[in-house]
N, C-alpha and C positions, 0 to 999 in steps of 0.2 A: 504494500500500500504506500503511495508515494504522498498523499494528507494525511499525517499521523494527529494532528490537532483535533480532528471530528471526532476520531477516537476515544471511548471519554478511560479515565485511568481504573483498572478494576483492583480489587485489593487480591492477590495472590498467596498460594500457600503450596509449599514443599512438603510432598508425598513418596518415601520410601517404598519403592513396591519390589518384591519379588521379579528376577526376569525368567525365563522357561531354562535357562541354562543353572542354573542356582545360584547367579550373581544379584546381587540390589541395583535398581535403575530409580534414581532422583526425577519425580514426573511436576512441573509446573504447574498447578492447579488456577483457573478461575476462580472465585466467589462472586458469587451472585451478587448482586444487592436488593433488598428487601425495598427500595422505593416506589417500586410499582403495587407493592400490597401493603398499604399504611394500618392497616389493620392485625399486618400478620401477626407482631410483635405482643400486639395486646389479647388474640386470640391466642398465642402460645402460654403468656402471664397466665391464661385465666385457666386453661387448663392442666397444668401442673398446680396451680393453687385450689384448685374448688375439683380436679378430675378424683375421680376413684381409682384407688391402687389397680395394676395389675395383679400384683400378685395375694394370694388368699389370706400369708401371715401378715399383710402389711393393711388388708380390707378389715381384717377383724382388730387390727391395733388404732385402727383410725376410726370406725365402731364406735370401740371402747373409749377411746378419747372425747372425741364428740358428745357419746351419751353419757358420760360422765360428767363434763362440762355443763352442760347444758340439764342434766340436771342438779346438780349446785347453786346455776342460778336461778333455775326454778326455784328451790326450795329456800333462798337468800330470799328471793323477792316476794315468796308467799310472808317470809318475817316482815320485812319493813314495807309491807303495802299498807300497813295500817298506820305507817307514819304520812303525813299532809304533804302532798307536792309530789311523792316517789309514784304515784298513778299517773301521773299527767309526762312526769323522762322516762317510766318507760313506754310509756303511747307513745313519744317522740320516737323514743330508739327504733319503737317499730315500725313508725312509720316511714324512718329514715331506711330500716335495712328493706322493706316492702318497697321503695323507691330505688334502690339501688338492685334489689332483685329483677325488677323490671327493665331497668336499664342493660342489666348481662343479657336477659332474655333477648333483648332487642338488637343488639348489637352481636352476639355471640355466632356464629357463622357455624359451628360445627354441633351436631345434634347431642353428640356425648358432654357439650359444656349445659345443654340444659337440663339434660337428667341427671347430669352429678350434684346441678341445682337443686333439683327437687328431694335427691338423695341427702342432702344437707337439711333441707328445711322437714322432712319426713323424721331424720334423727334429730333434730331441733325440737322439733313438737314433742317426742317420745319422750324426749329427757325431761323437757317440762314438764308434760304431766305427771312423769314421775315423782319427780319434783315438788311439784303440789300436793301430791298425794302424800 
């Protein structure tokens, strides 16, 4: 190419690979860039943060955390509902995480970020009403 300027610069990375002879051959790699998908970044955030484990000891550890959590502060907020004002921050908090739940639904591109949602707010409830009970 005899106009290298149009070309715009990629970031690059050195790859060690095996050759068929059994020697190692150093391969130049491209990386892509993510500005054609502005969303990608925030759809990968949200699914390592809110996805469900692969694997079965790590589903049943996250479980247990969550419904443990959740209910503690069930059982916290059944104590201090009866103090003046603590009914009206937690309505706020819920109404704040009910608006931000909305928001992932809406924006979230891949169908396993929405049921990991619901898998969230399903052990949320759980723990509560344990909680309260």
């Amino acid at each position: 190419m005899g106009d290298d300027k149009q070309v715009p610069k990629k970031q690059q990375v050195n790859v060690e690979l095996p050759t068929q002879f059994g020697g190692r051959q150093i391969q130049q790699l491209d990386i892509q860039d993510s500005k054609a998908h502005p969303h990608a970044d925030f759809n990968w955030y949200l699914l390592n943060q809110i996805g469900v484990p692969a694997r079965i000891p790590d589903v049943l550890a996250d479980l247990v955390l969550w419904l443990a959590a959740s209910t503690f502060l069930g059982s916290v907020g059944k104590q201090f509902i009866q103090f003046p004002g603590v009914l009206a921050i937690i309505a706020i908090v819920l109404v704040i995480l009910l608006f931000l739940s909305i928001y992932v639904l809406k924006t979230a591109s891949q169908p396993s970020i929405r049921w990991s949602l619901l898998y969230r707010w399903v052990l949320l409830f759980i723990g509560v009403c344990l909680g309260g009970r």
